[in-house]
DOTORBA-204910 format. One line per 4 residues: number of its first residue (from 1); their letters; for each residue x, z, y of C-alpha. Coordinates in nm, 3 decimals. Layout:
NUM	A	X Z Y; ...
END
This chain:
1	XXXX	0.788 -2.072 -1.653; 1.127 -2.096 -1.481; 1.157 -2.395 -1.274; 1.332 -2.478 -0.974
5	XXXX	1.376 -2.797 -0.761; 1.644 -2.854 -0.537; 1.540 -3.072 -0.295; 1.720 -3.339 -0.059
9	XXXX	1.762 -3.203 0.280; 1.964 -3.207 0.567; 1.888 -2.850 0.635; 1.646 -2.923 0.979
13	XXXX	1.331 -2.843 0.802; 1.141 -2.819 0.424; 1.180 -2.646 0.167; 1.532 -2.686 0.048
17	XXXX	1.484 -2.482 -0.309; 1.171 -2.401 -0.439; 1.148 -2.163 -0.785; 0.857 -2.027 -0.918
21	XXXX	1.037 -1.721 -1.013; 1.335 -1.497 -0.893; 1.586 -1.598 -0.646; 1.873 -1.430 -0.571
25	XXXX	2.094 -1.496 -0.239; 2.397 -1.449 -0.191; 2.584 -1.343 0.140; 2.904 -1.324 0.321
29	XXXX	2.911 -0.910 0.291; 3.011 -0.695 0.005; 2.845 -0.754 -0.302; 2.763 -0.509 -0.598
33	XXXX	2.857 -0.747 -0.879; 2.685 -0.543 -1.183; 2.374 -0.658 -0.961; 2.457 -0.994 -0.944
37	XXXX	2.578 -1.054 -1.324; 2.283 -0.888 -1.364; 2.019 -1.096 -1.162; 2.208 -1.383 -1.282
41	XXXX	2.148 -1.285 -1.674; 1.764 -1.187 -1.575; 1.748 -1.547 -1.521; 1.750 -1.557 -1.133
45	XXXX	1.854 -1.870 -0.965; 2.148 -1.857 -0.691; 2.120 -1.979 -0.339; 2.450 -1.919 -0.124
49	XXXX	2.431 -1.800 0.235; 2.721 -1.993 0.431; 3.052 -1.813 0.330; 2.812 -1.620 0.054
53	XXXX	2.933 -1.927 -0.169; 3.284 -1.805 -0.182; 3.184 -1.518 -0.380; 2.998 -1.719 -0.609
57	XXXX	3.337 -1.899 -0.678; 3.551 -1.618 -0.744; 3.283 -1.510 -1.041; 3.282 -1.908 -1.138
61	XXXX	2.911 -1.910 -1.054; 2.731 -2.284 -0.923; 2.453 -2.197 -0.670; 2.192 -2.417 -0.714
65	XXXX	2.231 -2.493 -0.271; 2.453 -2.353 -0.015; 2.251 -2.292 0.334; 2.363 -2.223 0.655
69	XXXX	2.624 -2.332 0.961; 2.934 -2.373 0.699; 3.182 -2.171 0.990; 3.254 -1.963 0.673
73	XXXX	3.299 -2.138 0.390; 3.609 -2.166 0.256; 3.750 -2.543 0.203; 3.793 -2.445 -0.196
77	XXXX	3.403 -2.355 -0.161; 3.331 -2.655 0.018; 3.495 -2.880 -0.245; 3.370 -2.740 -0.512
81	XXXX	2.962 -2.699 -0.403; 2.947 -3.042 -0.176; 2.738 -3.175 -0.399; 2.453 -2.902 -0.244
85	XXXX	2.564 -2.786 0.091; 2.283 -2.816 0.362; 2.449 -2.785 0.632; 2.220 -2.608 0.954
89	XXXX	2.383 -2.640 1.290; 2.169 -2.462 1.486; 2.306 -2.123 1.603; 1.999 -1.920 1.729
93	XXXX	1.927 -1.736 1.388; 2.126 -1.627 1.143; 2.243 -1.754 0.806; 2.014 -1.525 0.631
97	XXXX	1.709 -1.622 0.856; 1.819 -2.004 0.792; 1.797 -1.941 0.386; 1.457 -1.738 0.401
101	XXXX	1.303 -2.068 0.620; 1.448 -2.311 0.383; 1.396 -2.124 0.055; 1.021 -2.069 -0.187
105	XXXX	1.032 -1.811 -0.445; 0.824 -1.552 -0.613; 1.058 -1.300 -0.497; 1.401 -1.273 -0.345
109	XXXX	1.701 -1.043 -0.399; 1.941 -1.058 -0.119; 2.316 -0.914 -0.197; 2.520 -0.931 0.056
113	XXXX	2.403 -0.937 0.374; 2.397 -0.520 0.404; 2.699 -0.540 0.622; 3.009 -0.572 0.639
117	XXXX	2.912 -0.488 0.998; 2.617 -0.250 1.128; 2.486 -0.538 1.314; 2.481 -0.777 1.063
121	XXXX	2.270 -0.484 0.859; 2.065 -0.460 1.144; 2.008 -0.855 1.151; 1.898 -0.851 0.802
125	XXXX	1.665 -0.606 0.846; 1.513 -0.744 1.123; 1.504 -1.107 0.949; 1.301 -0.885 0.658
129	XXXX	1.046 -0.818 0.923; 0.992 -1.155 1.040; 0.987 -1.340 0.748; 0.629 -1.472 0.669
133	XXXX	0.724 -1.541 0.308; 0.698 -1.370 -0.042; 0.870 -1.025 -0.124; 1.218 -1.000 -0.007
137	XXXX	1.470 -0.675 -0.102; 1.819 -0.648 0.021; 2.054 -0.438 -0.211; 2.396 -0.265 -0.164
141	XXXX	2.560 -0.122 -0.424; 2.413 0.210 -0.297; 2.049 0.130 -0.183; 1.769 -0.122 -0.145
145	XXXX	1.561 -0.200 0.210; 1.264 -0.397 0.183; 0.963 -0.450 0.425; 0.603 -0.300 0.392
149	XXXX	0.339 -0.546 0.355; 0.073 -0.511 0.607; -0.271 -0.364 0.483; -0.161 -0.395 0.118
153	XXXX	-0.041 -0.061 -0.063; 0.237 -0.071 -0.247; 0.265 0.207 -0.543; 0.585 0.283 -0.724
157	XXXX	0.656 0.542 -0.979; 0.942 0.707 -0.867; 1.135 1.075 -1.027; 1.084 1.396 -0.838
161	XXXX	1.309 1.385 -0.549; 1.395 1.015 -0.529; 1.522 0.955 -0.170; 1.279 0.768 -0.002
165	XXXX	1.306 0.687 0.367; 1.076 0.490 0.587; 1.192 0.352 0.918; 0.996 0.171 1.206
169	XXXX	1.135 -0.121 1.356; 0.778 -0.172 1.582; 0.493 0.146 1.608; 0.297 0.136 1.259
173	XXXX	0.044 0.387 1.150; 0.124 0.429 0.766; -0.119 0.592 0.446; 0.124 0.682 0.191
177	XXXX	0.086 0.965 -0.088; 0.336 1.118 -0.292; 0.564 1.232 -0.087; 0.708 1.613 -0.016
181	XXXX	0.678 1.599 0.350; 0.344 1.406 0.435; 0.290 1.086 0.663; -0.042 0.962 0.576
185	XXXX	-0.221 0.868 0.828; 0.086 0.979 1.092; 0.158 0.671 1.340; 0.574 0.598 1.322
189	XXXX	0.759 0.416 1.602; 1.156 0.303 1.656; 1.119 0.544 2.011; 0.916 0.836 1.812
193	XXXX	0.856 0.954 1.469; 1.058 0.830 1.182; 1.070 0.889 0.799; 1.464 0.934 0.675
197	XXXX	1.515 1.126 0.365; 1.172 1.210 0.267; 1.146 1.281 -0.084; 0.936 1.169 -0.401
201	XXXX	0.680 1.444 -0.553; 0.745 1.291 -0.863; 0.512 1.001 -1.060; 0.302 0.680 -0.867
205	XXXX	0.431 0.708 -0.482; 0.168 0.488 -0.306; 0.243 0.315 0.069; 0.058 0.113 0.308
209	XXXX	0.151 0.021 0.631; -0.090 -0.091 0.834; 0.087 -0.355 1.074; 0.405 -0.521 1.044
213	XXXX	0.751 -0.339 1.115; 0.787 -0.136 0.863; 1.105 -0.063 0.593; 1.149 0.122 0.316
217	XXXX	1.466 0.235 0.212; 1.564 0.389 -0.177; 1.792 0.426 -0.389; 1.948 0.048 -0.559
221	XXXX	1.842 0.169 -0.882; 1.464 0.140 -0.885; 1.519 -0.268 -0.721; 1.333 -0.348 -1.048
225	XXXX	1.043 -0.122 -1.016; 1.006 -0.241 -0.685; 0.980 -0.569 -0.745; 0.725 -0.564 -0.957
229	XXXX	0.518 -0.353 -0.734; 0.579 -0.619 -0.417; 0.448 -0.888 -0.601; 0.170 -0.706 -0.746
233	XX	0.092 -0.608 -0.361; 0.156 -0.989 -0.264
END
């Protein structure tokens, strides 16, 4: 079943979409659009994240709401979606952080919101962190970051050599098999050990982390694979 309701809201609080399936948003950044016709196709719904929406235009797309402060939303955009803008004034978290609290899905793509700046990457990442909701992966047209559950292993079966990098954003003690250069059991920390470029043995790669804080970085093409493993760990 792929329903969605779009919900009345002036954007303060509530759910603003809710979808019992996939949800893809859509920033400001540069967007990979073989991912998004391809989301899109899968059957994905679209949420917009403030100037996100203009993007959605150029391909001729409707998002089903446009969330966030509006400062970059093109008039043309405006006009075009005012029939679901939700408008959020508040300035103290991002537009990102403002869709994740006002959005319900099964799971969530973000394109997007990778850049186009390192701090805006580094915003996303930590708004991955934070967020208290269902699975959430951000993809560039070159990689995908998501966040380790705590105390739930994830398993993914992943080629020999697949890049796989793990890196803390708080200290968290990890188990994790299947990869060349071992961390199980290791504790990994922004200030001490981290995991970049590690690589796949090859078949089921299995990670836990054991607190929140945790990201895993790989390559954009295995988004799929990991989806279905996040919401089997969810």
């Amino acid at each position: 079943m792929n329903s969605w309701e779009n919900h009345d809201n002036s954007g303060e609080s509530g759910v603003i979409v809710s979808h019992d399936g996939l949800l893809c948003l859509i920033g400001g950044g540069a967007v990979d659009d073989n991912a998004l016709d391809d989301l899109h196709v899968s059957g994905a719904i679209l949420v917009a994240a403030d100037g996100g929406a203009d993007h959605l235009l150029a391909k001729g797309l409707v998002p089903k709401a446009v969330i966030g402060d509006m400062d970059s939303v093109s008039p043309d955009a405006q006009a075009a979606f005012a029939d679901c803008l939700h408008p959020i004034a508040e300035q103290d978290s991002t537009d990102f952080e403002k869709c994740l609290r006002h959005v319900a899905a099964r799971a969530i793509v973000g394109l997007g919101f990778l850049g186009p700046g390192t701090d805006h990457a580094l915003a996303a990442m930590h708004a991955l962190v934070i967020h208290s909701g269902g699975p959430v992966i951000l993809q560039s047209d070159s990689d995908i970051v998501f966040h380790l559950p705590a105390e739930r292993a994830v398993n993914i079966d992943l080629p020999k050599d697949t890049r796989v990098s793990l890196f803390p954003l708080a200290p968290v003690r990890c188990r994790a098999t299947g990869l060349q250069w071992s961390l199980d059991g290791l504790t990994l920390a922004p200030l001490g050990r981290i995991g970049t470029s590690n690589k796949a043995c090859g078949g089921v790669m299995s990670l836990e982390a054991q607190s929140a804080g945790l990201l895993c970085i790989l390559p954009a093409e295995f988004r799929n694979r990991v989806l279905q493993s996040l919401i089997l760990a969810h």
